[in-house]
C-alpha positions as CSV (number, residue, x, y, z in Angstrom):
1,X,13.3,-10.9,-14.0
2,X,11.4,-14.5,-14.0
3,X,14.0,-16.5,-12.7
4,X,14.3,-14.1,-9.8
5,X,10.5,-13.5,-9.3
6,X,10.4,-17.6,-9.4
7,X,13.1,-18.2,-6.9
8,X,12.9,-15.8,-4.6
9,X,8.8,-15.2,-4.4
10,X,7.7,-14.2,-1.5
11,X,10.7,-11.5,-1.5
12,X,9.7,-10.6,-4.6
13,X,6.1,-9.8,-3.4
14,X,7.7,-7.6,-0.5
15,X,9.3,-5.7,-2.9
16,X,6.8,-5.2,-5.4
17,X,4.1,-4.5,-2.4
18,X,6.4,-1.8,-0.9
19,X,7.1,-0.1,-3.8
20,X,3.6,0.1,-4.8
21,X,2.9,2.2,-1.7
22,X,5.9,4.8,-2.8
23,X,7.7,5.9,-5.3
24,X,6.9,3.8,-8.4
25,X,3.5,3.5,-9.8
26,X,3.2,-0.6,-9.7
27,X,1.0,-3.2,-8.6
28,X,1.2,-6.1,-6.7
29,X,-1.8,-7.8,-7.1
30,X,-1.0,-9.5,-10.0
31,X,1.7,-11.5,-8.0
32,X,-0.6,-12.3,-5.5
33,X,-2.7,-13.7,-7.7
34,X,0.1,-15.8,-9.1
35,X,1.6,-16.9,-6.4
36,X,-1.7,-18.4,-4.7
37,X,-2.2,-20.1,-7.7
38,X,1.2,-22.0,-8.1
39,X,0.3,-23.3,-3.9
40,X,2.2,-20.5,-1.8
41,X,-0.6,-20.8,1.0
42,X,-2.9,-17.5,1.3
43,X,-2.4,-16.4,4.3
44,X,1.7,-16.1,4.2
45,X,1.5,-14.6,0.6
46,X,-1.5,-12.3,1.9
47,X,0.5,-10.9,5.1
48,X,3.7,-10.5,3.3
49,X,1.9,-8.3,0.5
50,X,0.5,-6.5,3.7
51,X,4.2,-6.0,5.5
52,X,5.8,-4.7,2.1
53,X,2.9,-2.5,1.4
54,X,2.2,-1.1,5.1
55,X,5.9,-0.4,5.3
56,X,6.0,1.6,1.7
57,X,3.1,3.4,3.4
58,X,5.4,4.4,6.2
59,X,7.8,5.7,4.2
60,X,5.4,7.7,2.9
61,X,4.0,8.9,5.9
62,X,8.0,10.4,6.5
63,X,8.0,12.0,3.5
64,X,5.2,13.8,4.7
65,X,6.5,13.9,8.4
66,X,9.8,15.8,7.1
67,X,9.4,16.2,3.6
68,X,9.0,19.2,1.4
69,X,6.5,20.2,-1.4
70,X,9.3,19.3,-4.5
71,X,9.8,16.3,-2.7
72,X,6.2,15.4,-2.8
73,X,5.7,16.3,-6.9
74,X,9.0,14.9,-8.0
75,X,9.9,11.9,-6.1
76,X,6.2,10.7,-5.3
77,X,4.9,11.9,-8.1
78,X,1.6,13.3,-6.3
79,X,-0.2,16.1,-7.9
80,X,-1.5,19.2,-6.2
81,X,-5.0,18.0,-7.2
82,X,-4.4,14.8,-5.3
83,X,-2.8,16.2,-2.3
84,X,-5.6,18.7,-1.8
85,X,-7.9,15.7,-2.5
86,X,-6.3,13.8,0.6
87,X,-6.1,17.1,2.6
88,X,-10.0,17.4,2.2
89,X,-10.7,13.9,2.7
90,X,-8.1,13.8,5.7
91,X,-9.7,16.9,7.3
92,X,-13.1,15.5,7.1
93,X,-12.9,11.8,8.2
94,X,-9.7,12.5,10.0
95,X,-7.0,9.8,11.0
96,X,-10.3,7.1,10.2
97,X,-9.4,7.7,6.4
98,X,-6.4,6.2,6.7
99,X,-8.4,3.1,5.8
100,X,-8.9,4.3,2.6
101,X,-4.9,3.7,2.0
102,X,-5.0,0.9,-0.2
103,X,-7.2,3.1,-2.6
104,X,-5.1,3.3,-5.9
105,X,-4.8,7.2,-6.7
106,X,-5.6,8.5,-3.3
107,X,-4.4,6.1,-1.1
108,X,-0.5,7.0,-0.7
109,X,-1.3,11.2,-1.1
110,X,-3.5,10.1,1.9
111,X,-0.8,8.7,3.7
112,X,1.6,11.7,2.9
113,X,-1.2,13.6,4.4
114,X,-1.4,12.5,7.2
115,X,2.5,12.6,7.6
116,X,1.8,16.1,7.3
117,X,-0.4,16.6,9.8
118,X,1.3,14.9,12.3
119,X,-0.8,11.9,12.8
120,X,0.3,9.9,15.6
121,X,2.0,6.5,14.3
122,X,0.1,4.3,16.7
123,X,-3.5,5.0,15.4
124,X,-1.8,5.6,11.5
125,X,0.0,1.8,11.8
126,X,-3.2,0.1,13.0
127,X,-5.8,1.7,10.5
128,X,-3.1,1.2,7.5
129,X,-2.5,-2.1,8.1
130,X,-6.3,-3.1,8.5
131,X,-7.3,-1.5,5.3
132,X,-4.4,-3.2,3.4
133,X,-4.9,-6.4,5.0
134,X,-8.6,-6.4,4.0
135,X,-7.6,-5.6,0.8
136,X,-5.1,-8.3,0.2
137,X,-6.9,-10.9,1.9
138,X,-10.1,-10.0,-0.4
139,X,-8.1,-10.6,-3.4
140,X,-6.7,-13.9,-2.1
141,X,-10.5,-15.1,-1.7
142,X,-11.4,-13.6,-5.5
143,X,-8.4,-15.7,-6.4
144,X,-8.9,-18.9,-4.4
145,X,-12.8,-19.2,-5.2
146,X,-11.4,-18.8,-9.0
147,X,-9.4,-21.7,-8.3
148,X,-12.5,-23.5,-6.9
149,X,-14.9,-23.0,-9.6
């Protein structure tokens, strides 16, 4: 997997971003990290991370949109207890959770969630992306002042 993660990077990240926000429990952080370090400027590495995770979270979001409960368990792998979680959380900060998305655990039953409840994609896109964004781009700080020190 190296040669491929080394020439084709950036793709790579996309990947590994999107999938994080589905159907395989992965992170893509770590990537992030490494490929700020070997020069790939910030910003590109930190909005491509955002594009492949933002879009993971849409899938999601359709899952939720036109999915079923077996669906949910077996191809997510999202526990009652964490869709009930997200249904709470969801029915008491409403669509404004959805910037709690990139939370690891919570963050994609929150997007099924709100799939489920119909959330209009507009408002969903816009608060998704802005918490992922943060996210990423705080990480590519951590890792840059790193670099610094």
């Amino acid at each position: 997997m190296e040669p491929f993660v080394s020439e084709h990077s950036l793709f790579a990240l996309f990947c590994l971003s999107f999938l994080a926000a589905t159907l395989v429990p992965l992170g893509s952080e770590w990537l992030l990290g490494v490929l700020i370090v070997n020069g790939y400027p910030a910003t590109t590495v930190v909005w491509v991370a955002t594009a492949g995770n933002f879009l993971g979270a849409c899938t999601t979001y359709y899952i939720g949109r036109w999915g079923s409960a077996g669906l949910f368990s077996r191809v997510l792998r999202i526990s009652p207890v964490e869709e009930n979680r997200a249904k709470r959380l969801y029915r008491r900060w409403g669509i404004w959770s959805l910037l709690l998305s990139w939370l690891p655990i919570i963050g994609d039953p929150l997007c099924l969630v709100a799939g489920l409840f119909k959330a209009r994609l507009l408002p969903f896109s816009v608060l998704v992306i802005l918490g992922k964004s943060i996210r990423y781009a705080f990480l590519a700080w951590v890792v840059m002042q790193t670099l610094v020190s």
